[in-house]
PAMARMI-438632 format. One record per atom (N, C-alpha, C): residue number from 1; residue in three letters; chain; atom name; x, y, z. Coordinates in steps of 0.2 Angstrom, whole numbers, padded with zeros to 4 digits. Atoms other than C-alpha are relative to their C-alpha. Layout:
+-----+-----+-------+------+-------+-------+-------+
!   n ! res ! chain ! atom !  east ! north !    up !
+-----+-----+-------+------+-------+-------+-------+
! NUM ! ALA !     A !   CA !     X !     Y !     Z !
...
+-----+-----+-------+------+-------+-------+-------+
end
This chain:
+-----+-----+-------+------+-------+-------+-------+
!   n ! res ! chain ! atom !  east ! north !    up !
+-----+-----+-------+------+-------+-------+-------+
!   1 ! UNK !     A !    N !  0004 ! -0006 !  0000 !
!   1 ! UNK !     A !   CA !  0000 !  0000 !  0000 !
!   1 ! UNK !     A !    C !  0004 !  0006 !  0000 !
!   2 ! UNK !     A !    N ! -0006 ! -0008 !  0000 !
!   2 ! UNK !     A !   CA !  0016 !  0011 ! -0002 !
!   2 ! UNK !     A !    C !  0000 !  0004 !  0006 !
!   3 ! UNK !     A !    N ! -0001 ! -0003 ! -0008 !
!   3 ! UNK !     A !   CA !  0017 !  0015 !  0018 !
!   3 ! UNK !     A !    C !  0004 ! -0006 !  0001 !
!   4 ! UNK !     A !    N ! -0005 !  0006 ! -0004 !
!   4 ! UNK !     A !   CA !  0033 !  0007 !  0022 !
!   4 ! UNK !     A !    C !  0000 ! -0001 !  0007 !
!   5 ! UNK !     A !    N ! -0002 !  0002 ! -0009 !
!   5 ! UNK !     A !   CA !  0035 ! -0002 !  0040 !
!   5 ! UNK !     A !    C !  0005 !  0002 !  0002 !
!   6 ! UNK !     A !    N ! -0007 ! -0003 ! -0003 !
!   6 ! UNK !     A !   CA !  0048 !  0007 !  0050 !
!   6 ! UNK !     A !    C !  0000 ! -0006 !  0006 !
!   7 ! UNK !     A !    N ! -0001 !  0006 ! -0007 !
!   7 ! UNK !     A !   CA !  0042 ! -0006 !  0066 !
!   7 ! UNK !     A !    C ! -0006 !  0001 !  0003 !
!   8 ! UNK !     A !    N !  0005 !  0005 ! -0002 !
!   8 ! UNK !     A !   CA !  0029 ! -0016 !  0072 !
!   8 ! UNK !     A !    C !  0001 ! -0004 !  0006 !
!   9 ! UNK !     A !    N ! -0001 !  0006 ! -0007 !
!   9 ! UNK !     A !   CA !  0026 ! -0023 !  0090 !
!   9 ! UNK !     A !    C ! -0006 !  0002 !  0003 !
!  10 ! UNK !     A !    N !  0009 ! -0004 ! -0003 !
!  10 ! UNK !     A !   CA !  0011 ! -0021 !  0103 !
!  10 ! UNK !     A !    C !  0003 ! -0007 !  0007 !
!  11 ! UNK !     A !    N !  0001 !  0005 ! -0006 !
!  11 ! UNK !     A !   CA !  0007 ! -0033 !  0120 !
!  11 ! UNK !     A !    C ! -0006 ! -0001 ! -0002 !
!  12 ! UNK !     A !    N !  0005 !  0003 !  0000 !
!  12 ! UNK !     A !   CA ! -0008 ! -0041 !  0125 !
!  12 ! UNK !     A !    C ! -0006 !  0001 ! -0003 !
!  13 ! UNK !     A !    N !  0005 ! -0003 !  0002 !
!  13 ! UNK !     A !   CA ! -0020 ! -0029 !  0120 !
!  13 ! UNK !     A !    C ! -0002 !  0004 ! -0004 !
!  14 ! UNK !     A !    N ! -0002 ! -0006 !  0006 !
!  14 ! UNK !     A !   CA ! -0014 ! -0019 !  0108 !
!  14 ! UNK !     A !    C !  0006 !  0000 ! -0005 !
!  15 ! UNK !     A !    N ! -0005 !  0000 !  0003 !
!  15 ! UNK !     A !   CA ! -0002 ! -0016 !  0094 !
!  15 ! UNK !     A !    C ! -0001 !  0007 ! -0002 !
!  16 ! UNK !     A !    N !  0002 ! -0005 !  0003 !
!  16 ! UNK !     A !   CA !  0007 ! -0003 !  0087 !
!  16 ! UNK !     A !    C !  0004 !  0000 ! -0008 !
!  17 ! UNK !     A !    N ! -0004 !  0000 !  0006 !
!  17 ! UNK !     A !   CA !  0012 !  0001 !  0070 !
!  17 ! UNK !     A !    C !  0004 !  0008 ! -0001 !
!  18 ! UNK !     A !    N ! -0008 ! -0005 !  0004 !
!  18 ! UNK !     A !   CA !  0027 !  0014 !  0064 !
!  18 ! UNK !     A !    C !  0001 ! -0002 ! -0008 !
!  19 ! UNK !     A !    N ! -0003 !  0001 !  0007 !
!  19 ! UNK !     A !   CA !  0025 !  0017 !  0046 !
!  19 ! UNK !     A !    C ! -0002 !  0005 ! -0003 !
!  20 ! UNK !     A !    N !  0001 ! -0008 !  0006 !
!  20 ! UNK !     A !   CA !  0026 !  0031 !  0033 !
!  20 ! UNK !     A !    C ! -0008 ! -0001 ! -0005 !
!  21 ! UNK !     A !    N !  0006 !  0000 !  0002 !
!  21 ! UNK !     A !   CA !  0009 !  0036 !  0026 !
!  21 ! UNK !     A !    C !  0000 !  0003 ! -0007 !
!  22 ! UNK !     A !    N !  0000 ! -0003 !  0005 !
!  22 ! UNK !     A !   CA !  0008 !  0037 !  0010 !
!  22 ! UNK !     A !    C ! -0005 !  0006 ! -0004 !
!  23 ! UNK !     A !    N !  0005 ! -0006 !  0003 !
!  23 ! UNK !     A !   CA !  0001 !  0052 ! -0001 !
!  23 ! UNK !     A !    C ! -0005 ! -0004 ! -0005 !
!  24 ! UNK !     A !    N !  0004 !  0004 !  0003 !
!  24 ! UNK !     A !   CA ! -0009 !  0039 ! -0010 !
!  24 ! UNK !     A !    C ! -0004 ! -0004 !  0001 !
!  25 ! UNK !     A !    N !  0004 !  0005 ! -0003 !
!  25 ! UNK !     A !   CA ! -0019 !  0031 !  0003 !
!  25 ! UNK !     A !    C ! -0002 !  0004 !  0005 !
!  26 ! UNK !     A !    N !  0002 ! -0005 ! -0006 !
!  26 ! UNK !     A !   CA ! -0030 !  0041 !  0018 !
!  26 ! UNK !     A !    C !  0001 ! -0006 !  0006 !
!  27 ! UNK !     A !    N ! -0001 !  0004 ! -0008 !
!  27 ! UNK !     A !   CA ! -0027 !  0035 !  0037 !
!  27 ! UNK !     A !    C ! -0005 ! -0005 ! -0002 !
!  28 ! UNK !     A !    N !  0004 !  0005 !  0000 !
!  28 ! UNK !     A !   CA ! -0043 !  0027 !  0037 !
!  28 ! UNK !     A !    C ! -0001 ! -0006 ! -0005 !
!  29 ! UNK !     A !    N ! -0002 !  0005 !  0006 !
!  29 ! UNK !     A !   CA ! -0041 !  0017 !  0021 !
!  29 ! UNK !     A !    C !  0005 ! -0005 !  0001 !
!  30 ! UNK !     A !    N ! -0004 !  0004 ! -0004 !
!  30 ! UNK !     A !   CA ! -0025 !  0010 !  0028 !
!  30 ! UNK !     A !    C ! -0002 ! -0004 !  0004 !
!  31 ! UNK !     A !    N !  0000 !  0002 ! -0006 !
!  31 ! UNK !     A !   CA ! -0033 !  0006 !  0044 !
!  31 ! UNK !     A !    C ! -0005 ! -0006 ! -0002 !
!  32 ! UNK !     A !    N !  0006 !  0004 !  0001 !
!  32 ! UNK !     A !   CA ! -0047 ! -0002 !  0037 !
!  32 ! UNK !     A !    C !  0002 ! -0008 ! -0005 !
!  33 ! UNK !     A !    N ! -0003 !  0005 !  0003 !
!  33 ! UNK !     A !   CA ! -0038 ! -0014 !  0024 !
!  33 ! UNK !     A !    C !  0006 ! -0005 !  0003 !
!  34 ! UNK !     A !    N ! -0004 !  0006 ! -0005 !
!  34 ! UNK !     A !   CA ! -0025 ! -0020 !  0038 !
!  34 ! UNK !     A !    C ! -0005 ! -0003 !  0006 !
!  35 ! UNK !     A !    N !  0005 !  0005 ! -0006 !
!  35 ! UNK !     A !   CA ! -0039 ! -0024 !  0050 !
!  35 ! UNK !     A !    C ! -0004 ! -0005 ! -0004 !
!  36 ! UNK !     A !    N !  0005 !  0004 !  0004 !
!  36 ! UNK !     A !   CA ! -0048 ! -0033 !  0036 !
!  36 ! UNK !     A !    C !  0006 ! -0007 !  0000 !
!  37 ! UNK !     A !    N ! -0005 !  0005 !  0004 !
!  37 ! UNK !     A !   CA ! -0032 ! -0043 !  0029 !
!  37 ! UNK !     A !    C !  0002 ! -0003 !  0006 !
!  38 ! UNK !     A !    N ! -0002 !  0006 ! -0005 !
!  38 ! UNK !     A !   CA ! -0026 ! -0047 !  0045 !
!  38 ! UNK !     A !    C ! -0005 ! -0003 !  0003 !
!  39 ! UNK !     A !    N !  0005 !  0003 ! -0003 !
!  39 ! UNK !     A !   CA ! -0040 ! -0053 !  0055 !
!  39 ! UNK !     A !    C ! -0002 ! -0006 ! -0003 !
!  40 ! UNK !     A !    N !  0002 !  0007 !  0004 !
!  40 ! UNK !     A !   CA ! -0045 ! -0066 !  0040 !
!  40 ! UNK !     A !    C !  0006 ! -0004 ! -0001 !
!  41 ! UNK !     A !    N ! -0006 !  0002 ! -0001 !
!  41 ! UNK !     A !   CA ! -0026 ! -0069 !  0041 !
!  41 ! UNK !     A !    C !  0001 ! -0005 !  0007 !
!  42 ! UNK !     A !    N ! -0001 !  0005 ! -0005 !
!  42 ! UNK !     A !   CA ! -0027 ! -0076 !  0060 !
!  42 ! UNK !     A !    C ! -0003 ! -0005 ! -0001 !
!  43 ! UNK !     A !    N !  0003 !  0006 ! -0004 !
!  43 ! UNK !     A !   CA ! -0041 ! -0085 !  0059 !
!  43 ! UNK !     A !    C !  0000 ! -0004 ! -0007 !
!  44 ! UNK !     A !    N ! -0003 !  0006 !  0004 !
!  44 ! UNK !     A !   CA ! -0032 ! -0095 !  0046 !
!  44 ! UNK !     A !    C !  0005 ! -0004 !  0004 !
!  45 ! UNK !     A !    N ! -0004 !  0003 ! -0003 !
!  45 ! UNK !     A !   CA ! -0020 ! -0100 !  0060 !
!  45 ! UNK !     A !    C ! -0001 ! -0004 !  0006 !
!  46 ! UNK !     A !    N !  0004 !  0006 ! -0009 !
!  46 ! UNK !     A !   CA ! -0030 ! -0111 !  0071 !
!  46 ! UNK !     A !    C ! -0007 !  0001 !  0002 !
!  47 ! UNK !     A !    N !  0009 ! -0001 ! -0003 !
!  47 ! UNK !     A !   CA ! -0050 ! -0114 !  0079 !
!  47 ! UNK !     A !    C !  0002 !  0005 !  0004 !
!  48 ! UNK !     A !    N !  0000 ! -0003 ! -0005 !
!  48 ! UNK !     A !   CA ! -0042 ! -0104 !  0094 !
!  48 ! UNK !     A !    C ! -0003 !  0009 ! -0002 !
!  49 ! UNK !     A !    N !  0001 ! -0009 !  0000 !
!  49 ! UNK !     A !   CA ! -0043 ! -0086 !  0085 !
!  49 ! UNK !     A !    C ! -0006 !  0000 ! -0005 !
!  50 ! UNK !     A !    N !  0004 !  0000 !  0002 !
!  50 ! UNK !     A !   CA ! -0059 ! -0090 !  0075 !
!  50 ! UNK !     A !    C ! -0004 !  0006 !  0002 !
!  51 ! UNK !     A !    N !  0005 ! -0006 ! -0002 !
!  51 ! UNK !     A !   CA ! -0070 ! -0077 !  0085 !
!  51 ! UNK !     A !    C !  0006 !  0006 !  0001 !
!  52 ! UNK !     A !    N ! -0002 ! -0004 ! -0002 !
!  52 ! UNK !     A !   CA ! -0054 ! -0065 !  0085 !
!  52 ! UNK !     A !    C ! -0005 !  0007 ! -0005 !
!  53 ! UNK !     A !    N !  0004 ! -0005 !  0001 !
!  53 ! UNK !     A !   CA ! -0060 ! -0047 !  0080 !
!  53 ! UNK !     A !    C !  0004 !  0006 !  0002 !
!  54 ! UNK !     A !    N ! -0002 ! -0006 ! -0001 !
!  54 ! UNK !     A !   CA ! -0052 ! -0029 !  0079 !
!  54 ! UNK !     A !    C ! -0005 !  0004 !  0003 !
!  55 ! UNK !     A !    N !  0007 ! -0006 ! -0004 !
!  55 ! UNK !     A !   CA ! -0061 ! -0013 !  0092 !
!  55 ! UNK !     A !    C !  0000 !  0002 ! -0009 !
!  56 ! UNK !     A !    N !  0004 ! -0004 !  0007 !
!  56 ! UNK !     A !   CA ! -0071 ! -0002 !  0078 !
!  56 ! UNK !     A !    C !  0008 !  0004 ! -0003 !
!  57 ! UNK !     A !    N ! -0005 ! -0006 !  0001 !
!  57 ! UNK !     A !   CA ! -0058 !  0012 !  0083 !
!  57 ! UNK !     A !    C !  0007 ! -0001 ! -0001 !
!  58 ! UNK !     A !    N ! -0007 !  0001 ! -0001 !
!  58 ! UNK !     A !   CA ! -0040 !  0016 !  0084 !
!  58 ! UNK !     A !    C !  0003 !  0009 !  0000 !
!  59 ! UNK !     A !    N ! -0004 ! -0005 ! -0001 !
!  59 ! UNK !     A !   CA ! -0028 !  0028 !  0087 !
!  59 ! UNK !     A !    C !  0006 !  0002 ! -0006 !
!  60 ! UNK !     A !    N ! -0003 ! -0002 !  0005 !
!  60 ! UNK !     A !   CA ! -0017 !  0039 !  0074 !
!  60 ! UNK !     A !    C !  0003 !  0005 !  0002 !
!  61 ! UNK !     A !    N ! -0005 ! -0005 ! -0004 !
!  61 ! UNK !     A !   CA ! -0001 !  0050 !  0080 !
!  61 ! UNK !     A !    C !  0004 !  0001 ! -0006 !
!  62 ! UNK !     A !    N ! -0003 !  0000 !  0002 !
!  62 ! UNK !     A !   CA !  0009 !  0059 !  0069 !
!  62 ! UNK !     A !    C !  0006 !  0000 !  0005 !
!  63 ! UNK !     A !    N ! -0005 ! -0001 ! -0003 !
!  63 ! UNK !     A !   CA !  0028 !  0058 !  0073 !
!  63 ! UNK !     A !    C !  0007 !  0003 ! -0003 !
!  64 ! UNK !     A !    N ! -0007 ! -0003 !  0003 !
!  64 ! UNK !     A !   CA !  0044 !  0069 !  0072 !
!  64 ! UNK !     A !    C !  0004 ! -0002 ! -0002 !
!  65 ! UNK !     A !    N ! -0006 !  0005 !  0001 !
!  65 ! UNK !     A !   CA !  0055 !  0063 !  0062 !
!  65 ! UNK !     A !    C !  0007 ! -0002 !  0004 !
!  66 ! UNK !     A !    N ! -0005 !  0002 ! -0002 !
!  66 ! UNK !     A !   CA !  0069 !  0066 !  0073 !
!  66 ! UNK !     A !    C ! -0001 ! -0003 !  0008 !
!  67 ! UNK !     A !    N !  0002 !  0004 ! -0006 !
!  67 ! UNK !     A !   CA !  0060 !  0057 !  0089 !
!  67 ! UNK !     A !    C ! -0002 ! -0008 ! -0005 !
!  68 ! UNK !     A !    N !  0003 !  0009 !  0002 !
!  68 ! UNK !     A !   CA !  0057 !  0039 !  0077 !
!  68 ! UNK !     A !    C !  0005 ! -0002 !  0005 !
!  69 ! UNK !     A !    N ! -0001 !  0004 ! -0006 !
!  69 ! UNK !     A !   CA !  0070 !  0033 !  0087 !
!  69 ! UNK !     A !    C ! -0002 ! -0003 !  0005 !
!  70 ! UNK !     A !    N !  0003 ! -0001 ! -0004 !
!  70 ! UNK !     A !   CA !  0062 !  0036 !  0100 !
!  70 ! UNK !     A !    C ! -0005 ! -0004 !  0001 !
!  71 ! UNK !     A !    N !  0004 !  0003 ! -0001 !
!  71 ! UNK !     A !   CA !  0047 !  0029 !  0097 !
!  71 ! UNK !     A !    C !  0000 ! -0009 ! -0004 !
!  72 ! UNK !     A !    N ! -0003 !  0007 !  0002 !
!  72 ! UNK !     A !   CA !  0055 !  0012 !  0090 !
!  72 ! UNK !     A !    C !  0003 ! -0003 !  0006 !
!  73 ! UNK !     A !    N ! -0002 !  0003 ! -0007 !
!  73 ! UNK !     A !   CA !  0063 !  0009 !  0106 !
!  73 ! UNK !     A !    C ! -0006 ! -0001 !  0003 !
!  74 ! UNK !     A !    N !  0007 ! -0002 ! -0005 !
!  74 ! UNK !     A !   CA !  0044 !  0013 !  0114 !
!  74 ! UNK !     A !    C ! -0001 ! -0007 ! -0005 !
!  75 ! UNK !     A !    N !  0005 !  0003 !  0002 !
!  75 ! UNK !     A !   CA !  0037 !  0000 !  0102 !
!  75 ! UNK !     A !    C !  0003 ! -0006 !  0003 !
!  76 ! UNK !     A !    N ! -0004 !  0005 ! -0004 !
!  76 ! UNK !     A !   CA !  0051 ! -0013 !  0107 !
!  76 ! UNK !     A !    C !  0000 ! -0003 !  0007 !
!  77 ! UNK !     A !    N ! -0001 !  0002 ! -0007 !
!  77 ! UNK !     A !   CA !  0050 ! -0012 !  0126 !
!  77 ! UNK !     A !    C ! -0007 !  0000 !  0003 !
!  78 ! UNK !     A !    N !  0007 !  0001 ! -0001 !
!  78 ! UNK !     A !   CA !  0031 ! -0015 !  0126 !
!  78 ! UNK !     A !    C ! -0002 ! -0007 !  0007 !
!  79 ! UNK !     A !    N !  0000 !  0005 ! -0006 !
!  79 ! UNK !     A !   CA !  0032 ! -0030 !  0139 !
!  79 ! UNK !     A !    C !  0002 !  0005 !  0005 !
!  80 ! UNK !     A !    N ! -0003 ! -0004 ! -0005 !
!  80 ! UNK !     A !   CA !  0043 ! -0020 !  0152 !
!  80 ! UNK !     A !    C ! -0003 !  0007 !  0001 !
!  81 ! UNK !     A !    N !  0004 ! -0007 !  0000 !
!  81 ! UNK !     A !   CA !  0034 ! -0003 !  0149 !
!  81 ! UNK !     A !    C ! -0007 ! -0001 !  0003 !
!  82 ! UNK !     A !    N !  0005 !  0002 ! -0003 !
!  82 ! UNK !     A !   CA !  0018 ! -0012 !  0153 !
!  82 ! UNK !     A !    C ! -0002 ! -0002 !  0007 !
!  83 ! UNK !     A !    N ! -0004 !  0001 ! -0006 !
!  83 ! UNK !     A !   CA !  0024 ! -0018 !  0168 !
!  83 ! UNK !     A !    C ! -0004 !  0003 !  0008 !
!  84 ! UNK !     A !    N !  0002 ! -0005 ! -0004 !
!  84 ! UNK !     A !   CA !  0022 ! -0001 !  0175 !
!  84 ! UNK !     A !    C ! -0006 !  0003 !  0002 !
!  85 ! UNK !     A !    N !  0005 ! -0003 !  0001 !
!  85 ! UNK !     A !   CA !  0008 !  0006 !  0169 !
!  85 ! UNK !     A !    C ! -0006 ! -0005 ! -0006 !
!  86 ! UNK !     A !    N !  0004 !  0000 !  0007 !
!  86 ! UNK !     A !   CA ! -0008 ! -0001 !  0157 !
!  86 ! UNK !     A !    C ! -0001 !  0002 ! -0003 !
!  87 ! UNK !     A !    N !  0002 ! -0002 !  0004 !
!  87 ! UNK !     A !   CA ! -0010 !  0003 !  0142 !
!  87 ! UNK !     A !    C ! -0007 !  0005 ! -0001 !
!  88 ! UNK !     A !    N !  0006 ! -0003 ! -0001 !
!  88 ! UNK !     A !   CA ! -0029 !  0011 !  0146 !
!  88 ! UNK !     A !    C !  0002 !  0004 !  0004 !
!  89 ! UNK !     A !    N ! -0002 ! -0005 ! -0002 !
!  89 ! UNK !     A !   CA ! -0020 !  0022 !  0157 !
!  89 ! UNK !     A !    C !  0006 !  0002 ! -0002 !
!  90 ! UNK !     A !    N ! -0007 ! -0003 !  0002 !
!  90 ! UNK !     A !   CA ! -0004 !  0025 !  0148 !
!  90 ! UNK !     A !    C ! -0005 !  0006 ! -0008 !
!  91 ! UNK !     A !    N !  0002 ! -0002 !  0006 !
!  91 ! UNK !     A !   CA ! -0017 !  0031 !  0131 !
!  91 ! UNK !     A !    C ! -0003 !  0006 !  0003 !
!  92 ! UNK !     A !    N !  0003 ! -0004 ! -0004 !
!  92 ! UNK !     A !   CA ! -0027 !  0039 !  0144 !
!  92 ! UNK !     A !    C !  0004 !  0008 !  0002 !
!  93 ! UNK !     A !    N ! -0004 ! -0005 ! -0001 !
!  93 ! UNK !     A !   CA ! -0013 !  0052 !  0149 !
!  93 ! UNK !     A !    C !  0004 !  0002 ! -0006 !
!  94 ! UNK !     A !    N ! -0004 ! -0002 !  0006 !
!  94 ! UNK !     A !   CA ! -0005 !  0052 !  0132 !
!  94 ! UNK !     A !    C ! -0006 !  0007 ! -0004 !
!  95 ! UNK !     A !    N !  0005 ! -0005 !  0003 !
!  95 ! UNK !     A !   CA ! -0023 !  0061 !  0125 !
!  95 ! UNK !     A !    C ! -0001 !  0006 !  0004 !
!  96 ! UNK !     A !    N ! -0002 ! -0005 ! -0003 !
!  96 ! UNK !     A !   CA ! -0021 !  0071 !  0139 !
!  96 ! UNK !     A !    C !  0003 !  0005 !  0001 !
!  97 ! UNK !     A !    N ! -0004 ! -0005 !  0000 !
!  97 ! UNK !     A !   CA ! -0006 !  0078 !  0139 !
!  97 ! UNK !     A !    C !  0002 !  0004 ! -0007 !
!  98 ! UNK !     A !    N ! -0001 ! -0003 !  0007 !
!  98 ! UNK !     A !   CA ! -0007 !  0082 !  0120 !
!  98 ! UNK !     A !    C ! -0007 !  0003 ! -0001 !
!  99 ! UNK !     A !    N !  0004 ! -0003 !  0001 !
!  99 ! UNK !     A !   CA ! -0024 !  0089 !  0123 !
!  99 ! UNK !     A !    C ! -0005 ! -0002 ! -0005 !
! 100 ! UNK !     A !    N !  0005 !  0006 !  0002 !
! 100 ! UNK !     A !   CA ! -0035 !  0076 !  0115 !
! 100 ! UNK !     A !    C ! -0007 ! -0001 !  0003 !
! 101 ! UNK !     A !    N !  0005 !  0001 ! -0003 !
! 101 ! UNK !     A !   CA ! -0051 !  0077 !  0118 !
! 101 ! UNK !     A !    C ! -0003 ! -0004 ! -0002 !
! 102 ! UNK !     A !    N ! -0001 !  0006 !  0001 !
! 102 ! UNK !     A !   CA ! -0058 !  0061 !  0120 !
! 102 ! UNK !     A !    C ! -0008 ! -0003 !  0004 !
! 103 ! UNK !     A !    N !  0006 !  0003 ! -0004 !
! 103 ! UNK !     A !   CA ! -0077 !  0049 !  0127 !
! 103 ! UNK !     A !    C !  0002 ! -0004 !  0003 !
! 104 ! UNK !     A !    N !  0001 !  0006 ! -0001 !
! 104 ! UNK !     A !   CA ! -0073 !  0036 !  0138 !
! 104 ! UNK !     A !    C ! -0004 ! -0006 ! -0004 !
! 105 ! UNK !     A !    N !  0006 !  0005 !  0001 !
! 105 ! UNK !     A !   CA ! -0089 !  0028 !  0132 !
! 105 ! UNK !     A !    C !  0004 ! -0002 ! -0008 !
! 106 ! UNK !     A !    N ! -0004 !  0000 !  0009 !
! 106 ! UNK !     A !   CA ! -0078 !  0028 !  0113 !
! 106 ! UNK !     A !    C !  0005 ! -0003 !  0002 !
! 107 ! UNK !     A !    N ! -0006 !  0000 !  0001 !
! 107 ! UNK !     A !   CA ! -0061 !  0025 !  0118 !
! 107 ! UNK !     A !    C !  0000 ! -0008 !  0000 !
! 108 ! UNK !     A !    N !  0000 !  0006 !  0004 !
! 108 ! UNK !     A !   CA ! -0063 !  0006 !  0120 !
! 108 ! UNK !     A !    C ! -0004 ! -0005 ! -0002 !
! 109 ! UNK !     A !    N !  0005 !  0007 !  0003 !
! 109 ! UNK !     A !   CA ! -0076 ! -0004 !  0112 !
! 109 ! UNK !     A !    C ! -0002 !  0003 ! -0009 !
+-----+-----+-------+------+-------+-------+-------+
end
C-alpha cells in the first residue's frame, strides 16, 4: 500500500504500527484494509482465533521525524513498559497531555 514499515510490535491488548503514510492512501483506508487482511489472516492459523476481531476504533499519531527513534525503542520495550503502567492508562494520559479530547464511552469498544 506504499506505507513502508519502519516497526511493528504491541502486548496483549494492543499493537502498534510505525509506518510512513503514503500520499496515496488516507489513514482510514490503511486502517481499514490492515484490520480486514489481518484478521481473516489469523483465523487462518488455528480454531483458537476463529471469533478473533479488531475494536471499531484506533488511534493515529503523527511523529517527528527526529523522535522515530524514540518511538521504535517505545514499540520494542512493550512487555517491560507495561509492567508499569496499562495501556488504558498510559493512552489515557497520552490524550491528555497532547490535549485530545476524548469519550470514555468511545475509547474502548
Amino acid at each position: 500500500m506504499e506505507c513502508p514499515v519502519i516497526k511493528v510490535g504491541g502486548y496483549t491488548d494492543h499493537i502498534h504500527i510505525l509506518c510512513m503514510l503514503s500520499k496515496k492512501i488516507t489513514l482510514v483506508k490503511l486502517m481499514e484494509e490492515l484490520k480486514s487482511h489481518s484478521s481473516k489472516w489469523i483465523k487462518t492459523k488455528g480454531s483458537e482465533y476463529s471469533n478473533f476481531y479488531w475494536q471499531d476504533g484506533y488511534g493515529a499519531f503523527s511523529v517527528n521525524p527526529s523522535e522515530v527513534a524514540i518511538v521504535v525503542n517505545y514499540i520494542l520495550n512493550q512487555k517491560e513498559h507495561h509492567r508499569k503502567k496499562t495501556f488504558q492508562n498510559e493512552y489515557r494520559t497520552f490524550l491528555k497531555k497532547y490535549e485530545v479530547e476524548f469519550d470514555e464511552r468511545y475509547v474502548w469498544h
